[in-house]
VEXDREN-2710 file (C-alpha; in Angstrom, 1 decimal):
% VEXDREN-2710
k/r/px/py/pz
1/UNK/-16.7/-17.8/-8.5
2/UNK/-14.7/-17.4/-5.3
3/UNK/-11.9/-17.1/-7.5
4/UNK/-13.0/-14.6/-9.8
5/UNK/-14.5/-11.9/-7.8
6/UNK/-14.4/-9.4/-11.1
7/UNK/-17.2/-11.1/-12.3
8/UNK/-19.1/-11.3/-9.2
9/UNK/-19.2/-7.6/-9.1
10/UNK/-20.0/-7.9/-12.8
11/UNK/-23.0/-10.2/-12.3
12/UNK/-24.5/-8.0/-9.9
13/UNK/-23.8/-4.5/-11.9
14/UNK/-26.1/-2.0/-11.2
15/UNK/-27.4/-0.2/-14.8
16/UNK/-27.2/3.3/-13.1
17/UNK/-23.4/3.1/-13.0
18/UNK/-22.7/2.5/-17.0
19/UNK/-22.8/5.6/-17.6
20/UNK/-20.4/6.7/-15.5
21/UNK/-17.8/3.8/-16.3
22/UNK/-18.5/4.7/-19.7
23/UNK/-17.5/8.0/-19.1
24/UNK/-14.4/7.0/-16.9
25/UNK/-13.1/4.0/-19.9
26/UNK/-13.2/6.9/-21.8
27/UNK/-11.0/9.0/-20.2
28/UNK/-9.1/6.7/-19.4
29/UNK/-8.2/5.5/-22.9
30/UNK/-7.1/9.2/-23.7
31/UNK/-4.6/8.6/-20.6
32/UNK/-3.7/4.5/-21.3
33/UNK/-2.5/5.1/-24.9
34/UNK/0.7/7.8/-24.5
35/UNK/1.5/6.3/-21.2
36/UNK/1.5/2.3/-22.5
37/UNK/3.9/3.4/-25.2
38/UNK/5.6/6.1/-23.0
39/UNK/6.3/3.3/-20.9
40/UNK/7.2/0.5/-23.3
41/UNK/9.9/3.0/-24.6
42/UNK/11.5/3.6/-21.6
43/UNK/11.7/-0.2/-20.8
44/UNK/13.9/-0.8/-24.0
45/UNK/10.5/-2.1/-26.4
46/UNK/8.7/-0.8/-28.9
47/UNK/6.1/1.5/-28.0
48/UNK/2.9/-0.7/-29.6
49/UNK/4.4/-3.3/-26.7
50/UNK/3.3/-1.0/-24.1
51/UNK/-0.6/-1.0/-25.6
52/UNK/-0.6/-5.3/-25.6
53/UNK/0.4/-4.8/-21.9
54/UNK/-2.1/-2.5/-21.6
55/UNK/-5.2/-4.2/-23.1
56/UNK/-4.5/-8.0/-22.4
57/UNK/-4.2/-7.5/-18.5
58/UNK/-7.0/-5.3/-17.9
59/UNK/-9.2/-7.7/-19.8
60/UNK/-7.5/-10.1/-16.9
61/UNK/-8.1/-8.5/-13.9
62/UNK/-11.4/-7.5/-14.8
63/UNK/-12.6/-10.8/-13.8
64/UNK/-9.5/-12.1/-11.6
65/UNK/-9.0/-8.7/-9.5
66/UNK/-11.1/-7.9/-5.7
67/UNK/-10.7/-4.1/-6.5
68/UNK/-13.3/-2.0/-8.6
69/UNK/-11.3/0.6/-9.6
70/UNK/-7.5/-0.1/-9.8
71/UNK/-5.8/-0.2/-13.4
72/UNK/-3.0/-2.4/-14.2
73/UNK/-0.7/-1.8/-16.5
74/UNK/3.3/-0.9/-17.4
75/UNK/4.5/1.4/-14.8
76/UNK/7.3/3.9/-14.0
77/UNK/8.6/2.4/-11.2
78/UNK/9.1/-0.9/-13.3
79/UNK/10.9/0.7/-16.3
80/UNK/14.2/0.7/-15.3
81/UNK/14.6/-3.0/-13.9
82/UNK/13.5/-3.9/-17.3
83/UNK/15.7/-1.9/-19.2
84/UNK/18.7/-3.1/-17.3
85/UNK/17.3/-7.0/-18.3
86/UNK/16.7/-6.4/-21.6
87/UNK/19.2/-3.8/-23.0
88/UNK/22.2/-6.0/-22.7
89/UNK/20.3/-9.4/-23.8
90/UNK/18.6/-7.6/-26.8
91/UNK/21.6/-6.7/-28.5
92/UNK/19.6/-4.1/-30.5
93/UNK/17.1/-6.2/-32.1
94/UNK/13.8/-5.2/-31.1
95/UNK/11.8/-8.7/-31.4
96/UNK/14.5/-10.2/-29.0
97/UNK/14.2/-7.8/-26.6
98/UNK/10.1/-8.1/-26.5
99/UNK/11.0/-11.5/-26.0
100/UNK/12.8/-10.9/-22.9
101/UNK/10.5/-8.4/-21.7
102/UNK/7.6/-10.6/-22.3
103/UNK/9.5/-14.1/-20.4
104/UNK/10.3/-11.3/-17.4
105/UNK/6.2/-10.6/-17.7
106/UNK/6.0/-14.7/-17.0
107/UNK/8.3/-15.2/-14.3
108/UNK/6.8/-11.6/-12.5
109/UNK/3.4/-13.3/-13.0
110/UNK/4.4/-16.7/-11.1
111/UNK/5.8/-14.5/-8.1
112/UNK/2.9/-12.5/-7.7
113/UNK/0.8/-15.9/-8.3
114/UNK/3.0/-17.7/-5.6
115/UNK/2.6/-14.6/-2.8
116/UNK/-1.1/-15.1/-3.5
117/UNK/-1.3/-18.4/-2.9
118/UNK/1.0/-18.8/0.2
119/UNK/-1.4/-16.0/1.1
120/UNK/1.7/-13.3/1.7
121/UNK/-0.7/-10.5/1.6
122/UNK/-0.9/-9.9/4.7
123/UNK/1.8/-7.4/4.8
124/UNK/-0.5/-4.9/3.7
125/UNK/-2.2/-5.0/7.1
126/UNK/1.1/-3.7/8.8
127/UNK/0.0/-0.1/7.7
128/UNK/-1.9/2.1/9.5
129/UNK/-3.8/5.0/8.5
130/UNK/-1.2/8.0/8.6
131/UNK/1.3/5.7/7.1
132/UNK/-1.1/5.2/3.9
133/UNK/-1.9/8.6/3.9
134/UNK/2.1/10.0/3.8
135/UNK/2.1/7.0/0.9
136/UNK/-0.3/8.3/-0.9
137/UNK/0.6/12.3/-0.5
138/UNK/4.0/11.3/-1.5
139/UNK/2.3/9.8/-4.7
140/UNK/0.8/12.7/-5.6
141/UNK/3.5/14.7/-5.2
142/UNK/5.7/12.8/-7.4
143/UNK/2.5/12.1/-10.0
144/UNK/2.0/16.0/-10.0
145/UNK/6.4/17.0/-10.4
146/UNK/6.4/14.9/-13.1
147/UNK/3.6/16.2/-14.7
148/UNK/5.2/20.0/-14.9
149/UNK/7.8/19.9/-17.5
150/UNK/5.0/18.0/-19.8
151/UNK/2.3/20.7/-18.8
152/UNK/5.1/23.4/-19.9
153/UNK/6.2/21.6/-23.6
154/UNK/9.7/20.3/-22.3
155/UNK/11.3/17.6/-20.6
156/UNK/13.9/17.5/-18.2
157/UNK/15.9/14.4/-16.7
158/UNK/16.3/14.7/-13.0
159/UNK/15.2/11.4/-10.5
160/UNK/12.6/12.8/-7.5
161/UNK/10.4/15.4/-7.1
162/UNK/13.2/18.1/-5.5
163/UNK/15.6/17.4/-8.3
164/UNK/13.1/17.9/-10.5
165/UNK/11.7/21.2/-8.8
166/UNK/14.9/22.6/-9.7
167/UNK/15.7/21.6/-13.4
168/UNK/11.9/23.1/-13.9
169/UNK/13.1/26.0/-12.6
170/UNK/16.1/26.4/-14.7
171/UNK/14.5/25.0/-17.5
172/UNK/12.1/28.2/-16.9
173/UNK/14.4/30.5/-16.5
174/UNK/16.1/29.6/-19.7
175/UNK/13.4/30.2/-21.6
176/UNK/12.5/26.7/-22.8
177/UNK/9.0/26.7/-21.5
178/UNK/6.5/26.4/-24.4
179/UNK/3.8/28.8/-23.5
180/UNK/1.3/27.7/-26.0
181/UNK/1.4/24.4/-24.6
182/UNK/1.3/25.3/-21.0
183/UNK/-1.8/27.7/-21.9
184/UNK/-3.8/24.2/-23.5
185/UNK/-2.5/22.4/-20.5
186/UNK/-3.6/24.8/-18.0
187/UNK/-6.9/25.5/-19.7
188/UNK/-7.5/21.7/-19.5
189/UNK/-6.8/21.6/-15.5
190/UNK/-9.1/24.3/-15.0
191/UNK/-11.9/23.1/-16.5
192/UNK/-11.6/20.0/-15.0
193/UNK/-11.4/21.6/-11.6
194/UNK/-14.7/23.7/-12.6
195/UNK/-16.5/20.9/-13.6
196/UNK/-15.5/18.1/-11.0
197/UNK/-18.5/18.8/-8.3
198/UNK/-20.6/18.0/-11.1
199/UNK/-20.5/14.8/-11.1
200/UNK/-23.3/14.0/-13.8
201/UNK/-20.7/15.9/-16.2
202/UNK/-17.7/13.8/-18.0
203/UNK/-15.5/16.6/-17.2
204/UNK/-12.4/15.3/-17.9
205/UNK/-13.6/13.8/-21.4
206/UNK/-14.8/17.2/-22.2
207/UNK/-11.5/18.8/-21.7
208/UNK/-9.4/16.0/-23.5
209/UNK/-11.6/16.4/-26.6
210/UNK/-11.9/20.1/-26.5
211/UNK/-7.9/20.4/-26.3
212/UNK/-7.7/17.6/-28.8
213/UNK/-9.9/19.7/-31.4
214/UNK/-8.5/22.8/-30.8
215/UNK/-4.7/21.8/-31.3
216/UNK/-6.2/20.2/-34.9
217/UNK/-8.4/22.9/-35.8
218/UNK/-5.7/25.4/-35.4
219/UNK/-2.5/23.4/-36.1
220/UNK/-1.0/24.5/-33.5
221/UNK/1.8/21.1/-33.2
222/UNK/2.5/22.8/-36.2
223/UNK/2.6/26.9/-35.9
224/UNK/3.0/27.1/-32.1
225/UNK/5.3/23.9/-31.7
226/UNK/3.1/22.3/-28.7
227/UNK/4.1/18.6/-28.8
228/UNK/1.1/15.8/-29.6
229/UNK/0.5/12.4/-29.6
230/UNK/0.7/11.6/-33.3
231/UNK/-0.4/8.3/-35.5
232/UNK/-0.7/5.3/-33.3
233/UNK/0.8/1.8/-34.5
234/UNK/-1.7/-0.6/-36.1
235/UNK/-2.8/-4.2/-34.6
236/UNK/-3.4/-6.4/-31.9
237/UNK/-1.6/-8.6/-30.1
238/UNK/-1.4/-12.6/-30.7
239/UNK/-0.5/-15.2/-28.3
240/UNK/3.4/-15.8/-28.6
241/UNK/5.2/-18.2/-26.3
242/UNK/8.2/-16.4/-25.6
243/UNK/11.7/-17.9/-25.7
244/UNK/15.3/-17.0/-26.1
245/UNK/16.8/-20.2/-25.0
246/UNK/18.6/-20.8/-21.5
247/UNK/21.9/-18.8/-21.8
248/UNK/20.0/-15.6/-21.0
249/UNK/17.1/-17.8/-18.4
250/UNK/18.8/-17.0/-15.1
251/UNK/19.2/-13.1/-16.0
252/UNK/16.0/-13.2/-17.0
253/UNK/14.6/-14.7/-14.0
254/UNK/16.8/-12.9/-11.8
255/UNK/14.6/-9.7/-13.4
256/UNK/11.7/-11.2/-13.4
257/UNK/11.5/-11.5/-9.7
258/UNK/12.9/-8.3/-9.4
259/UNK/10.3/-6.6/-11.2
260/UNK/7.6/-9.1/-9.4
261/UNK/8.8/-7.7/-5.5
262/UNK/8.6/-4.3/-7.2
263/UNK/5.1/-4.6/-8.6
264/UNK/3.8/-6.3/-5.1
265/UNK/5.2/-3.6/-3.0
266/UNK/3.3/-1.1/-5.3
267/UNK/0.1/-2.9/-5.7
268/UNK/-0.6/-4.3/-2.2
269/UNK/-0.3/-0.9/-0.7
270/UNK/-2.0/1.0/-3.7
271/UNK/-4.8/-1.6/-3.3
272/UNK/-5.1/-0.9/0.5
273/UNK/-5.4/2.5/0.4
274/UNK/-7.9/2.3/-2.6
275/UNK/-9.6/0.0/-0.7
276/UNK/-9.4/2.2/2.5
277/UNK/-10.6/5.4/0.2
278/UNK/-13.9/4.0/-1.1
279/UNK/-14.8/1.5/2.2
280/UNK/-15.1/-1.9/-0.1
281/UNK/-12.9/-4.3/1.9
282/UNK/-10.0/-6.1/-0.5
283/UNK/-8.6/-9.6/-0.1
284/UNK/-4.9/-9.0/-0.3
285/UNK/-4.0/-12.6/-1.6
286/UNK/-6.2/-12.5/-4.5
287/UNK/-4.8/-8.8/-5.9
288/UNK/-1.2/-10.8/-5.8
289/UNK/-3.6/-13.6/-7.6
290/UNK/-4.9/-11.0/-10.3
291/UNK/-1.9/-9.2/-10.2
292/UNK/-0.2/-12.5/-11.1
293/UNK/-2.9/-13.2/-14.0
294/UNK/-2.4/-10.0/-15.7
295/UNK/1.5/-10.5/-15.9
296/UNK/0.9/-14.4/-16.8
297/UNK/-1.6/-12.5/-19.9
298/UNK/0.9/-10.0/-20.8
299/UNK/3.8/-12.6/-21.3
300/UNK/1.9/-14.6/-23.3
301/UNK/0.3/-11.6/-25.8
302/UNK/4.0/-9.9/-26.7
303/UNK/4.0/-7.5/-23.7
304/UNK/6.1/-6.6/-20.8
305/UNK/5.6/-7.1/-17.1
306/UNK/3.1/-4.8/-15.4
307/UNK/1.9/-3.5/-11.8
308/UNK/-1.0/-0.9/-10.8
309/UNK/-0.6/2.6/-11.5
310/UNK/-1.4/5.0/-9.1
311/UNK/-2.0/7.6/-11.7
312/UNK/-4.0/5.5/-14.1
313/UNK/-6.0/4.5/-10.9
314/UNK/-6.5/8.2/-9.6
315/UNK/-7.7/8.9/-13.4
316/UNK/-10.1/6.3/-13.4
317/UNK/-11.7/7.5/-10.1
318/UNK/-11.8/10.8/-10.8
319/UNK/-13.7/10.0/-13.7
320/UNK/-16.4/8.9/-11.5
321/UNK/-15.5/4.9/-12.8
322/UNK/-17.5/2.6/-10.3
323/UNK/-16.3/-0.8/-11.5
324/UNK/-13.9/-3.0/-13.3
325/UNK/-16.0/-2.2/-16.5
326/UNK/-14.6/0.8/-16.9
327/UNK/-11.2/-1.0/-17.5
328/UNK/-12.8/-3.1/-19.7
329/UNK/-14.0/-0.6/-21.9
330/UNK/-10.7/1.6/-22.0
331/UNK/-8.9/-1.6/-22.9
332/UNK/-11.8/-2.6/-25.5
333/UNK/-11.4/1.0/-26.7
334/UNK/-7.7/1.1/-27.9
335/UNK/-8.2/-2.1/-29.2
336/UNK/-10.4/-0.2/-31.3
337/UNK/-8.3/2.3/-31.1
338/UNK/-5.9/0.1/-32.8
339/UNK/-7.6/-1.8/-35.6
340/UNK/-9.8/1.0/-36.8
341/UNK/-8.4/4.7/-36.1
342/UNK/-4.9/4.7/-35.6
343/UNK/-4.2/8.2/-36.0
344/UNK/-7.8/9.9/-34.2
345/UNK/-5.8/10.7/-31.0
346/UNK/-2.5/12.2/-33.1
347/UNK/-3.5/15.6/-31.9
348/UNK/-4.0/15.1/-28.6
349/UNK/-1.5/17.5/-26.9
350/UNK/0.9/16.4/-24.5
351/UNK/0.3/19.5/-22.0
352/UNK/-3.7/18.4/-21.7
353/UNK/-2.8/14.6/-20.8
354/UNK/-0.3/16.0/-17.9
355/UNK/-3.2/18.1/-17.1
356/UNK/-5.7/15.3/-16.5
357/UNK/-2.7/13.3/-14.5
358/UNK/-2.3/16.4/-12.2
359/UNK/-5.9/16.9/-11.4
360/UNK/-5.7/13.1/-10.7
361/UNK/-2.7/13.7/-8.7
362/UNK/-4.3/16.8/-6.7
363/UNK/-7.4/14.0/-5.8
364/UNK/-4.7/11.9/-4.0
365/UNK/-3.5/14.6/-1.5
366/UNK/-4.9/13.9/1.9
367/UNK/-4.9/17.1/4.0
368/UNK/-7.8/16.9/5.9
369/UNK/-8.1/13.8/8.5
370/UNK/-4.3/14.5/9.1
371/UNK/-5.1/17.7/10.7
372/UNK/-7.5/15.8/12.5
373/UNK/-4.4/12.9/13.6
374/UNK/-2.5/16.1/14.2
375/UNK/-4.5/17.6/16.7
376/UNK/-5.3/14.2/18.6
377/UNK/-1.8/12.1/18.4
378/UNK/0.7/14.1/17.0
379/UNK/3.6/11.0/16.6
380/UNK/1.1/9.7/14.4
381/UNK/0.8/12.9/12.4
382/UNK/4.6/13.0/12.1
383/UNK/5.0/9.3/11.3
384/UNK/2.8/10.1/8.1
385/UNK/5.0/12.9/7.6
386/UNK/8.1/11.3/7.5
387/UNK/6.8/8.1/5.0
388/UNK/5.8/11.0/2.9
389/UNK/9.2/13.0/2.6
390/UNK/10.2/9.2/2.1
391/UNK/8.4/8.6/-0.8
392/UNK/9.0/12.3/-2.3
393/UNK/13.0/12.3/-1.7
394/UNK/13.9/8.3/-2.4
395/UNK/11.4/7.7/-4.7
396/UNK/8.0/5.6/-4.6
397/UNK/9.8/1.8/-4.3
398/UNK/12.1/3.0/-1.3
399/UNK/9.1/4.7/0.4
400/UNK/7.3/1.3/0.4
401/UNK/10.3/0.2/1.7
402/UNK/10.2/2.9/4.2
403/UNK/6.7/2.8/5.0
404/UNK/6.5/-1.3/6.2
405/UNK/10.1/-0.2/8.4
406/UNK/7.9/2.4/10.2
407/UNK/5.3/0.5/10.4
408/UNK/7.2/-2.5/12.0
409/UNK/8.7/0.1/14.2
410/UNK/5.4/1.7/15.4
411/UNK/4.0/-2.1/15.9
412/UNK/7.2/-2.9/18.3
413/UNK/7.0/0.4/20.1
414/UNK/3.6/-0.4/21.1
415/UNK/4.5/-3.6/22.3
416/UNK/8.0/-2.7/23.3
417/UNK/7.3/-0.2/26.0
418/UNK/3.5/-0.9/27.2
419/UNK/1.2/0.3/29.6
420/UNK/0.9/-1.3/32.9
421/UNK/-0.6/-1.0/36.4
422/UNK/-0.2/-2.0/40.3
423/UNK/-3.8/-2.8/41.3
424/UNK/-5.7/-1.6/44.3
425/UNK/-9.2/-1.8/45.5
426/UNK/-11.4/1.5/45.0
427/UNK/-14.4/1.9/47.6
428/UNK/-17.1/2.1/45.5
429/UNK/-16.1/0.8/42.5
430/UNK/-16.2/-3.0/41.2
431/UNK/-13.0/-4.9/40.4
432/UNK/-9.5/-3.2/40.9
433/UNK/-7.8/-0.8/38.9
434/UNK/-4.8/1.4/38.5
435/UNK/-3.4/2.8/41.1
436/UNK/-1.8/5.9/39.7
437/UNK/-5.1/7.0/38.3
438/UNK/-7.0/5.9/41.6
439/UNK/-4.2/7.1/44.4
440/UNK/-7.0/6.0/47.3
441/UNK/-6.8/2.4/46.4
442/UNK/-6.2/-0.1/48.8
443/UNK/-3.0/-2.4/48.6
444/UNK/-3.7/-6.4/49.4
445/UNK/-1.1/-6.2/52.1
446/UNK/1.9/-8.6/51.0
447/UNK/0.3/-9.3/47.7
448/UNK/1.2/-7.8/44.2
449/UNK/-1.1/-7.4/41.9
450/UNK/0.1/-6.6/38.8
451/UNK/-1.1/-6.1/34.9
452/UNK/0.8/-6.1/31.4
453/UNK/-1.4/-4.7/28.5
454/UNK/0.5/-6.5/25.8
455/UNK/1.8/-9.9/24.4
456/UNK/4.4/-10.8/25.8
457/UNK/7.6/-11.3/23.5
458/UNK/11.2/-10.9/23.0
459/UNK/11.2/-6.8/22.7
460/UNK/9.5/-6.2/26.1
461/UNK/11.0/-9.4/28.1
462/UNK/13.4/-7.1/30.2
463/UNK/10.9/-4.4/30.5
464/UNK/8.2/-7.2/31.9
465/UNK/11.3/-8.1/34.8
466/UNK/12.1/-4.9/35.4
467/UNK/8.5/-3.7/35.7
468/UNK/7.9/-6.6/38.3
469/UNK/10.8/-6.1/40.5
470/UNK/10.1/-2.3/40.6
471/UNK/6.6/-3.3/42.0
472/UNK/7.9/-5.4/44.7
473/UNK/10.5/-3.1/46.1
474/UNK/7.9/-0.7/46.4
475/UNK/5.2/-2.2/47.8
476/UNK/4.9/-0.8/51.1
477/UNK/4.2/-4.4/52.8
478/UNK/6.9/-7.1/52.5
479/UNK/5.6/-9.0/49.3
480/UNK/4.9/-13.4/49.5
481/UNK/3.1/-13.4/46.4
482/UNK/3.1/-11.6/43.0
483/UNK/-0.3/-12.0/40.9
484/UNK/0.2/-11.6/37.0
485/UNK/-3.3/-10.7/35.7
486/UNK/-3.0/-11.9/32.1
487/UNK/-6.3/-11.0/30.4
488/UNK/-4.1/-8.8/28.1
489/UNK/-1.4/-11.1/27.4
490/UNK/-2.6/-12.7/24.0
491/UNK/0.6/-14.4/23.6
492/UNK/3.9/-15.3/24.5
493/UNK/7.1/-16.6/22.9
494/UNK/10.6/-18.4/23.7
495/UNK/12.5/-15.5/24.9
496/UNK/9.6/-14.2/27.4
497/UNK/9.1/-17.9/28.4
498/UNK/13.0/-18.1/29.7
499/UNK/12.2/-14.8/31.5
500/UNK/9.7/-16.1/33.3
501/UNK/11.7/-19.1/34.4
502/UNK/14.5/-16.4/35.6
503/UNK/12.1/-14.3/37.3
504/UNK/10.4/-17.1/39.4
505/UNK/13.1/-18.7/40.2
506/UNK/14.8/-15.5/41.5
507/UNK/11.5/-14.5/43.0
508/UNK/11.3/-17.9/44.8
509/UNK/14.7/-17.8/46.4
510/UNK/13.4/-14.2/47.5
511/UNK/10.3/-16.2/49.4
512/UNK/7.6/-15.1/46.4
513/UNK/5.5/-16.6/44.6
514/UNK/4.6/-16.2/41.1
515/UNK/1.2/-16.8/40.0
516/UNK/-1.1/-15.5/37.0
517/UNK/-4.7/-14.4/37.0
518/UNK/-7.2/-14.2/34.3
519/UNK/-4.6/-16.1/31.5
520/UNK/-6.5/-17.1/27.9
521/UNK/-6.3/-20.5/27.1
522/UNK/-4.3/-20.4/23.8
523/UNK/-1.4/-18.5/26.1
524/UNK/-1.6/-21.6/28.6
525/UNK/-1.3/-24.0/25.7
526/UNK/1.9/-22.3/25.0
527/UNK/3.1/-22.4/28.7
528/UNK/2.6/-26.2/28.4
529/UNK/4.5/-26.3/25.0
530/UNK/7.3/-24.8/26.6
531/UNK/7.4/-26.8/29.6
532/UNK/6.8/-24.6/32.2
533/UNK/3.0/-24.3/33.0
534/UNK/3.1/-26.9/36.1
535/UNK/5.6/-24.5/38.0
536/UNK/3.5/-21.2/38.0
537/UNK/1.0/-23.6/40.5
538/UNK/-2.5/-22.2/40.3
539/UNK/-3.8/-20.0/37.9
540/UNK/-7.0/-18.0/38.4
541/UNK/-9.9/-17.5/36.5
542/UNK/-10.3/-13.9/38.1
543/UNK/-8.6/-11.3/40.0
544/UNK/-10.7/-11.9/42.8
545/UNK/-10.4/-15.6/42.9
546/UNK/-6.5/-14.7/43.0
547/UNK/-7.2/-12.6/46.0
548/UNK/-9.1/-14.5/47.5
549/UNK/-7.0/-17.6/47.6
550/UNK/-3.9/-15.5/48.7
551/UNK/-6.1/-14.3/51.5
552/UNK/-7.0/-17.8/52.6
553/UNK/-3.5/-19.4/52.1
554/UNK/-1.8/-16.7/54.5
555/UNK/-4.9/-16.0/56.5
556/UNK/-4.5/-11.8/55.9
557/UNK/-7.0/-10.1/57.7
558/UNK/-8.4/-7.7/54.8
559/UNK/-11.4/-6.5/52.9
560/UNK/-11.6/-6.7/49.4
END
């Protein structure tokens, strides 16, 4: 069960939330159908391969996946990689190139299997909250711009939200705008947004239906030229073990692993910030697990590698979905779909499905907790500005990219340039503290007493000598012994260990000692690994034991 925490959640379902996932697979099925074949298009297949990579791997993660709510399946971000694989191996002939798409599917599902199990996950932990939150606006932003030109009955061709502000501009001002279309479209929004706070009402199954009947009732694909689904293929996918022989294996793999990095980038930090959203805690290792399963599924049922899809998952929630089952049921439902009523959705207008997307899209935008980071830590507030404008101008792959780059950066600033402190003794007050924020303290005359509120590692090494030095040169009383209390040091590496060697040996041939105070055992452990704990002499198990003993040792006439 451990490794199939879909049906944990499953097992313990609580009755009260079917109707809402019923509800939510609903809606979702009006969304999962255009896109899977929107999707399989653009990635060089036919469209019906877009719907086996649809239903297969949702069935999958239902049970292998930690996250209630996110939806797997073929995604933007992957399209082009697959093209690029499979337009020059297919030569034109569409079963060859589902073959390739669907061995790519494999070797994606063994990458996101292998991050999983060598438990790679973790890389979702480097991002903090404002990053996630400039992830996710510059999600919505890019959901919502590409959402326009459908909401308005044309199509335009630019890459990124700015590029595509413009052609939609143009493409206004040239008249191509299909007004009928944008007025079902807009219609659709609008009663979504009206009926959203109600959360007992399938809004967004109302409005899909209601735009659906209305475009068929008064033909208006036909008399007003707004642009519909239309007849679905027929039948479901059968397990296929795909193979094109080894000529083609090492582009294919090549892909493959492309497309896996892609999806992982995607998923991990999609999953986080789902995760972060709806306060249910999410094992990193086992989405690349799931993740891996529902590639692995959709290789071997004829479809094409997949990742999570902001969108789909931003549908889902708005929907009011509450677990896994709701995935289950859309996929379930264009099986269905499939087998039985092929052409029920053929009037489902384009402009209503961008609808539903944008009010999706307008649920991602987080505006107000990063007025709150703006008023208290402004670099923080701008940090989540920046991955955001990231994400907008490159594009959402590059702004993951982006994101873990500021995120390493913010993690080694911290580190790099940390707070420390010259201790004193404050009448009145226990222990011994700062003495810039306490300017009465009392100096242990010839003693240094210093502290470093960090690891210690190869960024701050200098700063830690520097820091030191600075303290002796201006301690008012010639110094015989500096006193490193280490209860913040939490570890150390090679490059800090060679600095400490320097700076006690260049302390010592100054007539000072260097000792620590307070150091954690695992930091000592790593002193002794690196063959220098015996020359730092005693170490203390408290500041005052360190004071105390340098008291003694010089006999220095003073009061702690």
């Amino acid at each position: 069960m451990r490794w199939l925490p879909g049906l944990q959640i499953l097992a313990r379902y609580d009755a009260a939330w079917l109707p809402r996932d019923l509800a939510a697979g609903l809606v979702l099925t009006s969304m999962l159908v255009p896109v899977g074949i929107a999707y399989a298009v653009a990635s060089g297949v036919p469209g019906i391969t877009g719907l086996y990579a649809t239903i297969v791997p949702l069935l999958a993660y239902a049970l292998v996946g930690p996250s209630r709510i996110l939806v797997l399946g073929p995604d933007s971000s992957l399209a082009p990689v697959i093209l690029a694989i499979v337009l020059p191996l297919s030569a034109g002939d569409p079963e060859r190139a589902v073959m390739v798409a669907s061995l790519m599917a494999l070797v994606s599902g063994v990458v996101c299997a292998l991050i999983g199990l060598l438990r790679l996950g973790f890389v979702t932990e480097l991002l903090s909250k404002p990053i996630r939150y400039g992830y996710m606006n510059g999600i919505a932003l890019t959901v919502l711009v590409s959402q326009l030109p459908k909401l308005l009955g044309f199509s335009i061709d630019a890459a990124g939200p700015l590029r595509a502000l413009v052609e939609i501009a143009n493409a206004i001002a040239g008249g191509r705008a299909n007004w009928a279309a944008f007025a079902v479209g807009a219609g659709v929004l609008a009663l979504i947004m009206i009926l959203k706070p109600f959360k007992r009402i399938p809004g967004l199954l109302i409005a899909v239906v209601g735009a659906t009947l209305a475009v068929g009732w008064f033909a208006l694909d036909a008399t007003a030229g707004v642009k519909v689904l239309g007849p679905l293929p027929q039948g479901l996918p059968s397990f296929a073990l795909p193979w094109i022989g080894f000529d083609a294996l090492s582009q294919i793999v090549i892909g493959g692993c492309a497309v896996g990095m892609v999806a992982f980038a995607d998923t991990s930090v999609l999953s986080r910030t789902y995760a972060a959203r709806l306060r249910t805690p999410v094992d990193p290792n086992q989405e690349m697990l799931a993740l891996g399963a529902g590639n692995l599924a959709a290789g071997l049922f004829q479809g094409i590698p997949i990742s999570s899809s902001s969108s789909r998952t931003a549908v889902a929630e708005a929907a009011g979905a509450k677990t896994q089952l709701a995935g289950i049921i859309g996929a379930v439902a264009v099986a269905l779909l499939l087998i039985f009523a092929p052409n029920l959705l053929q009037s489902l207008p384009n402009s209503a499905l961008a609808a539903v997307v944008i009010s999706a899209a307008i649920g991602l935008f987080e505006i107000a907790d990063l007025r709150r980071i703006f008023r208290i830590q402004q670099w923080e507030f701008w940090l989540s500005m920046v991955c955001f404008a990231g994400v907008a101008v490159l594009g959402v792959i590059p702004g993951i990219g982006l994101a873990i780059v500021l995120a390493v950066i913010e993690f080694l600033w911290d580190g790099w340039r940390p707070h420390y402190a010259v201790l004193g003794r404050v009448d009145g007050v226990r222990g011994y503290h700062d003495i810039k924020r306490y300017p009465g303290a009392r100096l242990i005359p010839g003693m240094v007493l210093f502290r470093w509120d960090a690891p210690l590692f190869f960024a701050n090494a200098e700063q830690f000598r520097r820091c030191v030095l600075d303290a002796v040169a201006a301690s008012p009383t010639p110094v015989k012994r500096v006193v490193v209390t280490a209860e913040p040091v939490t570890s150390i590496d090679v490059t800090c260990a060679d600095m400490l060697e320097e700076l006690e040996q260049h302390l010592r041939e100054s007539g000072i000692e260097l000792r620590f105070a307070e150091m954690k055992d695992p930091v000592k452990d790593k002193l002794k690994r690196f063959e220098l704990f015996d020359r730092f002499g005693t170490y203390y198990p408290t500041n005052g034991a360190a004071v105390d003993a340098y008291l003694d040792d010089y006999n220095v006439d003073w009061k702690p």
